[in-house]
Structure formats: structure tokens, C-alpha cells
C-alpha positions in Angstrom: 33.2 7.6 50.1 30.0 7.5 48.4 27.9 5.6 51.1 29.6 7.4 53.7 28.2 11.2 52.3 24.9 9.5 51.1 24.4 8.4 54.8 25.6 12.0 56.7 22.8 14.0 53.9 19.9 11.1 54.3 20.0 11.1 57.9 20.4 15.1 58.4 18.2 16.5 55.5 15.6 13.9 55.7 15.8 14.2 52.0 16.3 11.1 49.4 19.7 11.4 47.8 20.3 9.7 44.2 23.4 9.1 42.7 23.9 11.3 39.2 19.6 11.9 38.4 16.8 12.7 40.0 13.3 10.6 39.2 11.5 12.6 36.9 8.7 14.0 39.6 11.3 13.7 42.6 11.0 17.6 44.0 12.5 17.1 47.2 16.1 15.3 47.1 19.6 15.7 46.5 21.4 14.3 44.0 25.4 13.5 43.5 27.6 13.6 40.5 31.6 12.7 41.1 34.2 13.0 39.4 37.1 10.8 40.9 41.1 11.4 40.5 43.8 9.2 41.6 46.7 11.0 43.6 49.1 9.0 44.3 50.5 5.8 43.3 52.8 2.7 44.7 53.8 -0.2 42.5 51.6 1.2 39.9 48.2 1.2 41.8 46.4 3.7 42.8 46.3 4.5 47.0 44.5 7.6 47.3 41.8 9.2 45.1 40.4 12.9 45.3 37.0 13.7 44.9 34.9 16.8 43.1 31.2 16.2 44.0 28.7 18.0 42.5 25.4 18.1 44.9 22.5 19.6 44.0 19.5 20.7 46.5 16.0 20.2 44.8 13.4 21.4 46.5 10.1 22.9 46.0 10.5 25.2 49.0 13.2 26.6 52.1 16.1 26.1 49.3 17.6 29.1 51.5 16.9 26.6 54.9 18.3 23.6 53.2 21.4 25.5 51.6 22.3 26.4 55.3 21.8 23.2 57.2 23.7 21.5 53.8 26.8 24.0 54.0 27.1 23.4 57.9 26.8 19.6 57.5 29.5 19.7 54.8 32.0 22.1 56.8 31.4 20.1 60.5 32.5 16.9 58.7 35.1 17.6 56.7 34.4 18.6 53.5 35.9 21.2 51.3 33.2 23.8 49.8 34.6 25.3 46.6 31.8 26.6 45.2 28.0 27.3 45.9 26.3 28.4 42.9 23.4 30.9 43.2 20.0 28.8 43.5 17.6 29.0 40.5 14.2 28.0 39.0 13.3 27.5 36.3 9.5 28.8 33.9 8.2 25.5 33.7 9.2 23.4 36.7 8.0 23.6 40.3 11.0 23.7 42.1 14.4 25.5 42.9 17.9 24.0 42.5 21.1 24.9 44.6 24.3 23.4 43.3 27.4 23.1 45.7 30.9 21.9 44.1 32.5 20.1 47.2 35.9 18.5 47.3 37.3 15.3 49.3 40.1 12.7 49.5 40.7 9.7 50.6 43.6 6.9 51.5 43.2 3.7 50.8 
């Protein structure tokens, strides 16, 4: 699921994605936090899991461009957008931030 997300963002964005952090002067990426939940069970092991990803757009400029491109991406493959919070920067860094709250499943 993981790869598979990394891959469709790397290859579209042409922007670095890291799982959980950023590097500490990396001011043009993405980076993922999931939270995983299994959703169904047989013989006591888990066969499908649902996932909440939390994606954040850093970037030093066009957050509005990349937000766009990122949302379309996300919505032609599949994706479930729950929530896109409103981009921010902050006093003492050099960048803006953009925060999307996606959902996804998958059978195994």
C-alpha cells in the first residue's frame, strides 16, 4: 500500500516522499504518516486493513499548484479525501505546509 502511493506521488510531483519525517533542511517533499486498522477477520487473522494517511505538502513555493496536482492525483486513483487542512507557514521557517487526511483499504 505504502510503496504503491510512494511511487504514484514520486513519479507525478517530482517531489521526495519520506515516510513519518522530513530531513531537517528538506523544503520540497512530501511526507506520510499511517495509521493502519484491520477490518475483517477469518480464522482469526487479519484479511483486509483500512488506511488513514496523513500527507503533508512541504514546499517553499506553488503550495496552491502542488495542492491541486496532489488532490487530482489522489481522486483519479482511488483515494478517499477526507480532509484538506488549510495550508500554513510558519515565523521562523522558509516554507508552507498543506496537510491532506486521505483514506484507503485493502484485501489481502
Amino acid at each position: 500500500m505504502l510503496d504503491k502511493l510512494v511511487q504514484l506521488l514520486e513519479q507525478n510531483t517530482q517531489l521526495q516522499v519520506y515516510n513519518v519525517e522530513r530531513p531537517q533542511h528538506e523544503y520540497n517533499c512530501i511526507f506520510l504518516n499511517i495509521e493502519e486498522t484491520p477490518t475483517a477477520y477469518y480464522d482469526d487473522i487479519d484479511n483486509a486493513m483500512e488506511y488513514k494517511i496523513y500527507l503533508n505538502i512541504v514546499a517553499q513555493n506553488n503550495i496552491g499548484e502542488l495542492k491541486e496536482k496532489v488532490r487530482k492525483l489522489l481522486r483519479d486513483n482511488g483515494y478517499i479525501i477526507q480532509r484538506i487542512s488549510p495550508a500554513f507557514a510558519g515565523d521562523d521557517v522558509p516554507f508552507y505546509q498543506q496537510q491532506f487526511t486521505i483514506l484507503a483499504q485493502e484485501d489481502y
